[in-house]
mmCIF file as Biopython writes it, N, C-alpha, C and O atoms, coordinates in Angstrom:
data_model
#
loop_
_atom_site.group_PDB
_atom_site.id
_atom_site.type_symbol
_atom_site.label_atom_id
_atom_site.label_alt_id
_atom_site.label_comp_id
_atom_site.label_asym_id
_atom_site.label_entity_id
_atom_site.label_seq_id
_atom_site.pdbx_PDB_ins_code
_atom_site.Cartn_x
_atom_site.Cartn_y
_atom_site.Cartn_z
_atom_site.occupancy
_atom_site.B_iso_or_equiv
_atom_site.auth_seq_id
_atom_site.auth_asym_id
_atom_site.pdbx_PDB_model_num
ATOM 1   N N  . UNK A ? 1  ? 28.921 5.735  18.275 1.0 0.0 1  A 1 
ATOM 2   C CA . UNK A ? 1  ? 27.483 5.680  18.396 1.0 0.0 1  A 1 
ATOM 3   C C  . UNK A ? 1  ? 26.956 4.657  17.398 1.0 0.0 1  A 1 
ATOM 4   O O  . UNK A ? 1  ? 27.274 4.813  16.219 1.0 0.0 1  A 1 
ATOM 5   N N  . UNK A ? 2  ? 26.193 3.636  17.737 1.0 0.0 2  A 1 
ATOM 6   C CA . UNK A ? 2  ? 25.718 2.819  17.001 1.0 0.0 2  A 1 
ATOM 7   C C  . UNK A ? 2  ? 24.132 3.693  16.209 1.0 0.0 2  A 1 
ATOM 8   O O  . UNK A ? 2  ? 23.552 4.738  16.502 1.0 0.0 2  A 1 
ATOM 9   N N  . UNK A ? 3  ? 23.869 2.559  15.051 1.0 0.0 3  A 1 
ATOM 10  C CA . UNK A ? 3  ? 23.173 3.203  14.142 1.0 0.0 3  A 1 
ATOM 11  C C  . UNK A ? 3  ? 21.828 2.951  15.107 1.0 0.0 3  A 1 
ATOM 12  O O  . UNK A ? 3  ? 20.994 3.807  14.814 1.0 0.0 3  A 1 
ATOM 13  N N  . UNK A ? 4  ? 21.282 1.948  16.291 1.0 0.0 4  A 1 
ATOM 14  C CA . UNK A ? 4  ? 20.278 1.916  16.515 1.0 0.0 4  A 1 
ATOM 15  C C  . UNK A ? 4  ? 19.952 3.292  17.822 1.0 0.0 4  A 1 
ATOM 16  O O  . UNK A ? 4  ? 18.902 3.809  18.203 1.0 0.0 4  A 1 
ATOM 17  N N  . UNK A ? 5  ? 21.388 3.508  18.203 1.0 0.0 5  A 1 
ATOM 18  C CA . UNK A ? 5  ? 20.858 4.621  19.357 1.0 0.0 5  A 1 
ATOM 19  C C  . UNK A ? 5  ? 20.952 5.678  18.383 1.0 0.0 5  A 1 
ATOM 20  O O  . UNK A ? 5  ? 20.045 6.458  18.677 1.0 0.0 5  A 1 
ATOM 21  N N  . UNK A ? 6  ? 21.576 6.117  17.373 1.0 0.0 6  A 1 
ATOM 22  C CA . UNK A ? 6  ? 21.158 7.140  16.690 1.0 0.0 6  A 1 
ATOM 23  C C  . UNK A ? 6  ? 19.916 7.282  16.607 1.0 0.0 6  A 1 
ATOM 24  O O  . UNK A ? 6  ? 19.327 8.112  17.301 1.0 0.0 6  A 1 
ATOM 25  N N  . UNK A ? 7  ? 19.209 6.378  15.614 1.0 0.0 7  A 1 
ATOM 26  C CA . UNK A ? 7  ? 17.731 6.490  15.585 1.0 0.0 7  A 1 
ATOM 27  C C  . UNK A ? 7  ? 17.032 6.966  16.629 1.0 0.0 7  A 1 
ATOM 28  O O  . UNK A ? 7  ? 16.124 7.791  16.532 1.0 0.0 7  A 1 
ATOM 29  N N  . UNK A ? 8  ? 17.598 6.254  18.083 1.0 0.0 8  A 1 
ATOM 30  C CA . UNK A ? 8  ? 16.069 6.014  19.114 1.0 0.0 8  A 1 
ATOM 31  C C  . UNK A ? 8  ? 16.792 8.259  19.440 1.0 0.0 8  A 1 
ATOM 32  O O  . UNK A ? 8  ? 16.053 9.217  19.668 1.0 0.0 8  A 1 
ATOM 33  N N  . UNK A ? 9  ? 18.320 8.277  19.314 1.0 0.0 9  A 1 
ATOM 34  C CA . UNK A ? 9  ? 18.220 9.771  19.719 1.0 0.0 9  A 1 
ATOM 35  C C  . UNK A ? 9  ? 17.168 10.282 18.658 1.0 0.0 9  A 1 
ATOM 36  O O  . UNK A ? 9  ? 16.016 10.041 19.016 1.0 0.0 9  A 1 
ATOM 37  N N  . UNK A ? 10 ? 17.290 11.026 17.254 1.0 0.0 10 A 1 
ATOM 38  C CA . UNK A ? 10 ? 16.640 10.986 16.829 1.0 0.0 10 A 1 
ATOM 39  C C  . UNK A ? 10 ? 15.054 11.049 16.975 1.0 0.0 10 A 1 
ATOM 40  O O  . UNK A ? 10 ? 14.459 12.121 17.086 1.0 0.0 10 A 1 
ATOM 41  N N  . UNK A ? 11 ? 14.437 9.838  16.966 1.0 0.0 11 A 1 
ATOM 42  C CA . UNK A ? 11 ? 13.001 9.912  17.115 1.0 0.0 11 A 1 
ATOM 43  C C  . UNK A ? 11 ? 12.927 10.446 18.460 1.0 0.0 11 A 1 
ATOM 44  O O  . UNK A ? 11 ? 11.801 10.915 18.627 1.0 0.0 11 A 1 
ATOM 45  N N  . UNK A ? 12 ? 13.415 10.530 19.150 1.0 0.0 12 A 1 
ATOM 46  C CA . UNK A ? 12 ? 13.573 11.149 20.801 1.0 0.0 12 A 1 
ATOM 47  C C  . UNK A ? 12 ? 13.032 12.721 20.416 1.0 0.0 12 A 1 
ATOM 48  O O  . UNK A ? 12 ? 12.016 13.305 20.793 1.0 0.0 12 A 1 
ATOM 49  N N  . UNK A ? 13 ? 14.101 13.153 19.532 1.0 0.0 13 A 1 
ATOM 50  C CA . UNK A ? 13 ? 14.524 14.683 19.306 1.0 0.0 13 A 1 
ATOM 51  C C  . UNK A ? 13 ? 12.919 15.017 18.511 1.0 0.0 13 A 1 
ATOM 52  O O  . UNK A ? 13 ? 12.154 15.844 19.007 1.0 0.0 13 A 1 
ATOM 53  N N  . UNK A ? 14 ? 12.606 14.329 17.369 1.0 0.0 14 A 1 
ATOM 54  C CA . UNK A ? 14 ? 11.081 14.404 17.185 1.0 0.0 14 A 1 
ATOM 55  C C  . UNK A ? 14 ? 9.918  14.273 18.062 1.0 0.0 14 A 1 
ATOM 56  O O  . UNK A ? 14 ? 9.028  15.104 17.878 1.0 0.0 14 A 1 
ATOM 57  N N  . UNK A ? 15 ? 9.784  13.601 18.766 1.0 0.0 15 A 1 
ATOM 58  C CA . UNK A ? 15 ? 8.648  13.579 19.330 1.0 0.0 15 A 1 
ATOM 59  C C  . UNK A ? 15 ? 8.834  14.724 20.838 1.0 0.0 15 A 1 
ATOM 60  O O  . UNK A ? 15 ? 7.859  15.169 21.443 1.0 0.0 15 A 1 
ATOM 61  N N  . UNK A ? 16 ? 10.182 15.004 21.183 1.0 0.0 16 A 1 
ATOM 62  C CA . UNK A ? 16 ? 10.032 16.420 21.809 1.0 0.0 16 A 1 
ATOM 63  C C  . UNK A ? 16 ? 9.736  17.834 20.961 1.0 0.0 16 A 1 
ATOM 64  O O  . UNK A ? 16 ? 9.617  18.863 21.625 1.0 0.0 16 A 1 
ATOM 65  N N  . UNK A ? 17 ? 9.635  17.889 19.739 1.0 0.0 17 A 1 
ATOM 66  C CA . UNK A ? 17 ? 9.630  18.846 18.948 1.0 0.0 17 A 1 
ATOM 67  C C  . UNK A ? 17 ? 7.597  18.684 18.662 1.0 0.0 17 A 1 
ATOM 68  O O  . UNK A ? 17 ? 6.732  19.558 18.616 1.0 0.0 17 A 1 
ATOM 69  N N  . UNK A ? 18 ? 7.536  17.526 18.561 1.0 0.0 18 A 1 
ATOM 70  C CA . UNK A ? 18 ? 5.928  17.393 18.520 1.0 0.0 18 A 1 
ATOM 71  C C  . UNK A ? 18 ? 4.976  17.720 20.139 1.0 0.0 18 A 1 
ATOM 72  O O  . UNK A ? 18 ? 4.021  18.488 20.252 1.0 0.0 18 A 1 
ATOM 73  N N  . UNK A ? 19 ? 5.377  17.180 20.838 1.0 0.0 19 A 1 
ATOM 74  C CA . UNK A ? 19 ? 4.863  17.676 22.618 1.0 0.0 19 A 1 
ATOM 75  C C  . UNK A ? 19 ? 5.328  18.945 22.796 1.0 0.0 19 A 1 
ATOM 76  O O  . UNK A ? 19 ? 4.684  19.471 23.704 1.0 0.0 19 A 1 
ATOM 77  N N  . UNK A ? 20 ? 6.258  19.771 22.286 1.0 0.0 20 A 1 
ATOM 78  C CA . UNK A ? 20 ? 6.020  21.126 22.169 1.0 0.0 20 A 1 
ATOM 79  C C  . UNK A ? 20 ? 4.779  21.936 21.381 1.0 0.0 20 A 1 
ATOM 80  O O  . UNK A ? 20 ? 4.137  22.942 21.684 1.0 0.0 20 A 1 
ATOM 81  N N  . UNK A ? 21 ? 4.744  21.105 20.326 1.0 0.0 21 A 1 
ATOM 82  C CA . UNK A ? 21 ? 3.854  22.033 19.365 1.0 0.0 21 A 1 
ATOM 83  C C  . UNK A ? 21 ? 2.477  21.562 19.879 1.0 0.0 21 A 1 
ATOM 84  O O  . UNK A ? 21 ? 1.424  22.196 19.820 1.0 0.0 21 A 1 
ATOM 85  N N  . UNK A ? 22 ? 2.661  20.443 20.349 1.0 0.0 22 A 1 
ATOM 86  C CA . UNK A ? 22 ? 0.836  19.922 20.504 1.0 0.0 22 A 1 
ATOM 87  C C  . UNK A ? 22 ? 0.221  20.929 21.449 1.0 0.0 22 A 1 
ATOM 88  O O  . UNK A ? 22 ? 0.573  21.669 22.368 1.0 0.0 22 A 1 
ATOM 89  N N  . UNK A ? 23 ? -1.058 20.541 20.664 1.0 0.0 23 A 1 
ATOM 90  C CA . UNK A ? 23 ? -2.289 22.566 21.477 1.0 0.0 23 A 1 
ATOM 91  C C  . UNK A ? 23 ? -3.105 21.398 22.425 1.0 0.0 23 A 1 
ATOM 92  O O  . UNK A ? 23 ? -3.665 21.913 23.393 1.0 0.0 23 A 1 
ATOM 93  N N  . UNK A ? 24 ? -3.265 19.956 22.320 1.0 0.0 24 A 1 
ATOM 94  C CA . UNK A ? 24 ? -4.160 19.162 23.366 1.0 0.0 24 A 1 
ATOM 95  C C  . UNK A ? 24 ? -3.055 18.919 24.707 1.0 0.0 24 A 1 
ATOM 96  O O  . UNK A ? 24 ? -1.912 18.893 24.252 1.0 0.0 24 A 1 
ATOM 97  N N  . UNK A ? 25 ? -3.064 18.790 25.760 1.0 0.0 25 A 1 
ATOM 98  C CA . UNK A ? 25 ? -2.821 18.726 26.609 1.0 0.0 25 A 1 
ATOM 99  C C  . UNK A ? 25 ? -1.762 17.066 27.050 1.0 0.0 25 A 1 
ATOM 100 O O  . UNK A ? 25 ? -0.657 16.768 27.502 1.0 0.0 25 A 1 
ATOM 101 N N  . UNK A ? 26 ? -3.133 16.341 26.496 1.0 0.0 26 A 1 
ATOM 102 C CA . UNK A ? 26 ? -2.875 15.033 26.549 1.0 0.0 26 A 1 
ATOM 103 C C  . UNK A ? 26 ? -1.930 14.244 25.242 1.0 0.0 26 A 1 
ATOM 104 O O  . UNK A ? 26 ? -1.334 13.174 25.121 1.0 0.0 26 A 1 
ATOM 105 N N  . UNK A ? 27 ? -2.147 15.254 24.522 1.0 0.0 27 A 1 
ATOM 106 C CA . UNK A ? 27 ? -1.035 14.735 23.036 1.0 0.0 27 A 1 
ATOM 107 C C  . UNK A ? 27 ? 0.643  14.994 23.322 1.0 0.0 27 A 1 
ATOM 108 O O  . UNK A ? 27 ? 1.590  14.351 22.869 1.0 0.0 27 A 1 
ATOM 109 N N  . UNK A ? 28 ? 0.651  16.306 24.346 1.0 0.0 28 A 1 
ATOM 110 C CA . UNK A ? 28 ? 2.089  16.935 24.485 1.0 0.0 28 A 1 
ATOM 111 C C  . UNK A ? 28 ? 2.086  15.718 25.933 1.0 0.0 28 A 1 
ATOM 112 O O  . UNK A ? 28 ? 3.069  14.980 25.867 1.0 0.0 28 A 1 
ATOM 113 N N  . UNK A ? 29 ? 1.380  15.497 26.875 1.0 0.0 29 A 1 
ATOM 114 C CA . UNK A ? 29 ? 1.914  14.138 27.815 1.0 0.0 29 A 1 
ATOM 115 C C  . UNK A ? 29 ? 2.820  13.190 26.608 1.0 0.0 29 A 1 
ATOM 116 O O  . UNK A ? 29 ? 4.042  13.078 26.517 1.0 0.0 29 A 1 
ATOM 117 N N  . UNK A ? 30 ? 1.572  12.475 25.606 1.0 0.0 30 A 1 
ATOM 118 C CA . UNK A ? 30 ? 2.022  11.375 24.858 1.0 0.0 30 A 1 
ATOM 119 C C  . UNK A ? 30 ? 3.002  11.175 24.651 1.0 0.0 30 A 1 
ATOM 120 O O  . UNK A ? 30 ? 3.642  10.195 25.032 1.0 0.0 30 A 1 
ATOM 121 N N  . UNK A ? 31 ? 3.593  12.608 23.583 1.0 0.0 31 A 1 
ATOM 122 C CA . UNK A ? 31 ? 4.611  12.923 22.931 1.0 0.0 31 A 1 
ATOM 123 C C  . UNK A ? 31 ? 5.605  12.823 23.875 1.0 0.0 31 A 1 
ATOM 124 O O  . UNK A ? 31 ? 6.425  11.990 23.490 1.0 0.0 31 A 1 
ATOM 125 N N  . UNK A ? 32 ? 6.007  13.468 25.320 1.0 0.0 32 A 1 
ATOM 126 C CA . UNK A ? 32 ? 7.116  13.394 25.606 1.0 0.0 32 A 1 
ATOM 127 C C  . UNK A ? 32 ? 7.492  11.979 26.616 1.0 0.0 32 A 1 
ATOM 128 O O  . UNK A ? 32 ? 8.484  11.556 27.211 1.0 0.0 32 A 1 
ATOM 129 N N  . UNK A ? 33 ? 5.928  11.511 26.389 1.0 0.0 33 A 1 
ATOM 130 C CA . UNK A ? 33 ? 6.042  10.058 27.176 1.0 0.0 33 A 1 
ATOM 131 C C  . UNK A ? 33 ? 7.036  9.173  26.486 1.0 0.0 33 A 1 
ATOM 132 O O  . UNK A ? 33 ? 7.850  8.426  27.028 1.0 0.0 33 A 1 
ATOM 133 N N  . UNK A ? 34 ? 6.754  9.469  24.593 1.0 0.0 34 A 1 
ATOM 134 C CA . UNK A ? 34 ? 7.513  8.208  23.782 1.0 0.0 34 A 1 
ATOM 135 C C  . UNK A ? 34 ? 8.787  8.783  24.049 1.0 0.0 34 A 1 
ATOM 136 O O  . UNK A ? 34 ? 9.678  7.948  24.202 1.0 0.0 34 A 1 
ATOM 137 N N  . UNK A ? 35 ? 9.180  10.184 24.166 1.0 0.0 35 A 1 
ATOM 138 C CA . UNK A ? 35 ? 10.438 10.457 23.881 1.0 0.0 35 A 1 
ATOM 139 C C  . UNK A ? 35 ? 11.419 10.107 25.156 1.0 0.0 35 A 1 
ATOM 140 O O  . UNK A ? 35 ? 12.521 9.577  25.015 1.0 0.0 35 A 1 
ATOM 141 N N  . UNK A ? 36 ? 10.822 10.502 26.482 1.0 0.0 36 A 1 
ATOM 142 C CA . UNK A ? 36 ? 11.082 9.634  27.315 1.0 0.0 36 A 1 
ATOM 143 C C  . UNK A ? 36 ? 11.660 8.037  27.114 1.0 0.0 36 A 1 
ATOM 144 O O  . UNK A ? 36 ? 12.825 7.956  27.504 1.0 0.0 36 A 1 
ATOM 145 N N  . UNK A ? 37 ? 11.129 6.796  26.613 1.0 0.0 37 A 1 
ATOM 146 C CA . UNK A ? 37 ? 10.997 5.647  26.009 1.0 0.0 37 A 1 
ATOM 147 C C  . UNK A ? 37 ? 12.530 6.017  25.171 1.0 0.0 37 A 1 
ATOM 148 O O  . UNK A ? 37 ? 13.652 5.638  25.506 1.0 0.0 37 A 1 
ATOM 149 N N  . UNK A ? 38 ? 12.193 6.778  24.124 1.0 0.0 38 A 1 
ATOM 150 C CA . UNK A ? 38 ? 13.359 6.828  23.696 1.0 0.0 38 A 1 
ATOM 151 C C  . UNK A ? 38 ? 14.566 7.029  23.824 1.0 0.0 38 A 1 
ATOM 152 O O  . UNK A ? 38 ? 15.450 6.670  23.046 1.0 0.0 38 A 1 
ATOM 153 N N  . UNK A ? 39 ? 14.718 7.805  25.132 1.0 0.0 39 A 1 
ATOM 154 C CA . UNK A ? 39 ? 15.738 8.344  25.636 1.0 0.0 39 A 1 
ATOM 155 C C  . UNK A ? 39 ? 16.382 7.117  26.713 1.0 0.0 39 A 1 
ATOM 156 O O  . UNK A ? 39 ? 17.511 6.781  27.072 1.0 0.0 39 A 1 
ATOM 157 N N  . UNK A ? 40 ? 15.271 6.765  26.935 1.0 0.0 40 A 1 
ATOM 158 C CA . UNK A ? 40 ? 16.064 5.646  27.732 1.0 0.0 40 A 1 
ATOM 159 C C  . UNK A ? 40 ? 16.593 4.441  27.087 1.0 0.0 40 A 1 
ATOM 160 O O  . UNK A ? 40 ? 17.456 3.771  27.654 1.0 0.0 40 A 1 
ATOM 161 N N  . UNK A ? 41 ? 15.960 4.012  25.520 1.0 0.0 41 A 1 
ATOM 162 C CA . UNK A ? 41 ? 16.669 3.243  24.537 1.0 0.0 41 A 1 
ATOM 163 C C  . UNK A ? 41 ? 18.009 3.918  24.378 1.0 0.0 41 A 1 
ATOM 164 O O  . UNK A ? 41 ? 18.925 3.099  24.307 1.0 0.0 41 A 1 
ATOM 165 N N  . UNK A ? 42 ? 18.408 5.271  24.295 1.0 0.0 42 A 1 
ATOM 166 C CA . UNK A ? 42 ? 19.767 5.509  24.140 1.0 0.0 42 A 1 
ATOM 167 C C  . UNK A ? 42 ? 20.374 5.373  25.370 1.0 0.0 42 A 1 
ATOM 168 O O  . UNK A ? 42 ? 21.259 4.523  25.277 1.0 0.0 42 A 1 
ATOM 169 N N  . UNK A ? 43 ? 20.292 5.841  26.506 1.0 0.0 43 A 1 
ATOM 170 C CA . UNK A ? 43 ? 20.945 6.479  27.494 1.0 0.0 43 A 1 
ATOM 171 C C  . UNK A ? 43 ? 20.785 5.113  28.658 1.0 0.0 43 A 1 
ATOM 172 O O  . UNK A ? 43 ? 21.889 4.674  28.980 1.0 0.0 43 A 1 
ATOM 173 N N  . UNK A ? 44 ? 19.746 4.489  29.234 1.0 0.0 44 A 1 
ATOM 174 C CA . UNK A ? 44 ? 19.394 3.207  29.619 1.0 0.0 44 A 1 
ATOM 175 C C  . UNK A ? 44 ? 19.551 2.326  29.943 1.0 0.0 44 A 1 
ATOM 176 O O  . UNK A ? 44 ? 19.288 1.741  28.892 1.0 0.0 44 A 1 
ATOM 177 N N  . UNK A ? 45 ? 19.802 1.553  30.619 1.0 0.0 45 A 1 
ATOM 178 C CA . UNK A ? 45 ? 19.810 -0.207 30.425 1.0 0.0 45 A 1 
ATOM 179 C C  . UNK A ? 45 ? 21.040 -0.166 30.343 1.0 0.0 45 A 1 
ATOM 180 O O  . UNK A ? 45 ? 21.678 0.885  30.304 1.0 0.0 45 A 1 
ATOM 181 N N  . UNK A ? 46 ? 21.742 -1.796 30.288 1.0 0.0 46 A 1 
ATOM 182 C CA . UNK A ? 46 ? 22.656 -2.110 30.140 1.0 0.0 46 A 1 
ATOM 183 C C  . UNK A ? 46 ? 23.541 -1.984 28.662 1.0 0.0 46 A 1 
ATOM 184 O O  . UNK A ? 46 ? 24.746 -2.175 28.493 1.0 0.0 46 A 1 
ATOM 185 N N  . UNK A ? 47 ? 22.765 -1.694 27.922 1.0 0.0 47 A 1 
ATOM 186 C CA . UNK A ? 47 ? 23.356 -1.643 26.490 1.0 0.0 47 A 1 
ATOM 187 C C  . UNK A ? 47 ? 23.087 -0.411 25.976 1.0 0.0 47 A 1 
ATOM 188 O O  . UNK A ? 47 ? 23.209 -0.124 24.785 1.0 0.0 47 A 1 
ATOM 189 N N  . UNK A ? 48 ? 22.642 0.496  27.037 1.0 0.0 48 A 1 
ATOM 190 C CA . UNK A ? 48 ? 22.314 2.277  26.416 1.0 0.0 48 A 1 
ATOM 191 C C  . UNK A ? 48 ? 24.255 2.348  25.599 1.0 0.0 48 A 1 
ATOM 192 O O  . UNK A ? 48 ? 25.226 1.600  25.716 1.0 0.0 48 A 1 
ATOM 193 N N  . UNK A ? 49 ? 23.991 3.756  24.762 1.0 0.0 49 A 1 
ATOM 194 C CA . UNK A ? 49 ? 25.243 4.363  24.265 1.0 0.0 49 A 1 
ATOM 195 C C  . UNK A ? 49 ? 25.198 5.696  25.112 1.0 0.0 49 A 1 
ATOM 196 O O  . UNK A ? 49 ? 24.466 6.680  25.213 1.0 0.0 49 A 1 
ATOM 197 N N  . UNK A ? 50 ? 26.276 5.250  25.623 1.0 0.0 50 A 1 
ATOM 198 C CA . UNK A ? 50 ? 26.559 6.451  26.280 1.0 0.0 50 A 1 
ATOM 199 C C  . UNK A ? 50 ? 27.494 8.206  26.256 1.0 0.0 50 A 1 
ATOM 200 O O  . UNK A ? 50 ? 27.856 9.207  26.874 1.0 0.0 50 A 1 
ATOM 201 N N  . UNK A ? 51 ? 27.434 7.389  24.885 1.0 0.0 51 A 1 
ATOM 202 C CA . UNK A ? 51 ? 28.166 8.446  23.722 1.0 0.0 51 A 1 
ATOM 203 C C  . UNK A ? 51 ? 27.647 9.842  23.435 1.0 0.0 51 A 1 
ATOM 204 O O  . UNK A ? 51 ? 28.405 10.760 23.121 1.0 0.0 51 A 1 
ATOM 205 N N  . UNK A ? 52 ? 26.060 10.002 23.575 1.0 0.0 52 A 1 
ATOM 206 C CA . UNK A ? 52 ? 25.681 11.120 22.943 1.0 0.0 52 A 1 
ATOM 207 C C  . UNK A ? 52 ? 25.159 12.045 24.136 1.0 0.0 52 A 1 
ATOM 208 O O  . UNK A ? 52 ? 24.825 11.850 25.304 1.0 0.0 52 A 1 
ATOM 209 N N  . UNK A ? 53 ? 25.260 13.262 23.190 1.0 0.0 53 A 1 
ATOM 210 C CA . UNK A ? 53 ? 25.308 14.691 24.684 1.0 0.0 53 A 1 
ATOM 211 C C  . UNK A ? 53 ? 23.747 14.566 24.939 1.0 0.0 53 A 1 
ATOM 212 O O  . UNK A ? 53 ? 22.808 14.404 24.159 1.0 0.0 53 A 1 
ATOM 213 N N  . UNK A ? 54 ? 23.818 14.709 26.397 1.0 0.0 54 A 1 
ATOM 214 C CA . UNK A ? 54 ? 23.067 14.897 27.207 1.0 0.0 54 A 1 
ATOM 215 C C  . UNK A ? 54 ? 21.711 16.235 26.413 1.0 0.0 54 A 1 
ATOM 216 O O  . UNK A ? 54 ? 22.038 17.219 25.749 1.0 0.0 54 A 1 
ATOM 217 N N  . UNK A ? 55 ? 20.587 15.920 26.685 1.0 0.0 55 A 1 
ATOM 218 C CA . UNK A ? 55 ? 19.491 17.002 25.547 1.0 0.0 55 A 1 
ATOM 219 C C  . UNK A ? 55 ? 18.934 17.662 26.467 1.0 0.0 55 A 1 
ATOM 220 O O  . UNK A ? 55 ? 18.427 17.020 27.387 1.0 0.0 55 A 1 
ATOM 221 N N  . UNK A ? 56 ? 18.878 18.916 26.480 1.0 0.0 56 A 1 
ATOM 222 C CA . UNK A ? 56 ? 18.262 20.329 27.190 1.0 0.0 56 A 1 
ATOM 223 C C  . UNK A ? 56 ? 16.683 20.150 27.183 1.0 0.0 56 A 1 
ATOM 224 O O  . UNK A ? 56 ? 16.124 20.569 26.169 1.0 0.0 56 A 1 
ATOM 225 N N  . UNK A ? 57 ? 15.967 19.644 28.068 1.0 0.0 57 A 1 
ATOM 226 C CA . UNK A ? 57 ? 14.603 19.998 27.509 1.0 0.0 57 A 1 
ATOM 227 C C  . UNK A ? 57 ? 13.884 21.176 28.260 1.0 0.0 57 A 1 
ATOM 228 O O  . UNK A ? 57 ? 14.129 21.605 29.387 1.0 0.0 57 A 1 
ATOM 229 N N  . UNK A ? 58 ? 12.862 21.625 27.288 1.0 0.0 58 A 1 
ATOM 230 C CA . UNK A ? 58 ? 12.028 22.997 28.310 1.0 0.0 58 A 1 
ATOM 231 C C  . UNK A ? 58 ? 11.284 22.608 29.492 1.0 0.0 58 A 1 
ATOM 232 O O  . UNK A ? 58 ? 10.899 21.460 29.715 1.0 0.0 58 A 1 
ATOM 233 N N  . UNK A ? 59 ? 11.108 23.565 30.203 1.0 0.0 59 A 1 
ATOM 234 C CA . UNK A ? 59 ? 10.439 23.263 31.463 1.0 0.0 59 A 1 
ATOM 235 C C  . UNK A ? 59 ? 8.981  23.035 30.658 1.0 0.0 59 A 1 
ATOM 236 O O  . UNK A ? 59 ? 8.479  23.724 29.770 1.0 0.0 59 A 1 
ATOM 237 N N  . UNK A ? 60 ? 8.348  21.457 31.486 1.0 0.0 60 A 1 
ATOM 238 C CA . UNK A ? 60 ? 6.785  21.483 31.311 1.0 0.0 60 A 1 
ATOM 239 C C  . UNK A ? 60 ? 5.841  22.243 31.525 1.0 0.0 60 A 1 
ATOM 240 O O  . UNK A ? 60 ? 5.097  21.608 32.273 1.0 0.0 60 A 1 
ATOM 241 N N  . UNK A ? 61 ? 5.274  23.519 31.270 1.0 0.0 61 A 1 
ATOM 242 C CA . UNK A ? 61 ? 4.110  24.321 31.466 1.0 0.0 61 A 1 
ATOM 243 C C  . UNK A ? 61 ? 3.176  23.340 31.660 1.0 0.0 61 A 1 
ATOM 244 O O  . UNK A ? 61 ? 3.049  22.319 30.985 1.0 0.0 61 A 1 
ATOM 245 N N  . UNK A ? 62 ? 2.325  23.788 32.896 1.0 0.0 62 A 1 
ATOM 246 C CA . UNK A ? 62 ? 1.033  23.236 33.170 1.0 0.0 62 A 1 
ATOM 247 C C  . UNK A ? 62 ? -0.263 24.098 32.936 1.0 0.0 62 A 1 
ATOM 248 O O  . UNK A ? 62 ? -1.373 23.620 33.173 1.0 0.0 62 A 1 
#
């Protein structure tokens, strides 16, 4: 695993931990919008790492 997909896992793993906690509606979109972004910096593209385990996320409540 390179040190830059660490990170993008990482900030991934944060900003799903923040779109959980967010009480606005539109902050928990945001949040799992970047982590989204991030996930596809690891996992992605031609130069994703394809090294790291696959992440469980909760079902979106509406």
């Amino acid at each position: 695993m390179t040190e830059d997909a660490l990170y993008y896992y990482r900030r991934a793993e944060r900003e799903l931990a923040m779109a959980r906690q967010a009480v606005v509606p539109e902050a928990s979109k945001a949040h799992y919008t970047l982590a989204g972004h991030y996930l596809d910096r690891v996992y992605g593209g031609p130069q994703g790492d394809r090294t790291l385990p696959a992440l469980s996320l909760p079902p979106i409540q509406a």
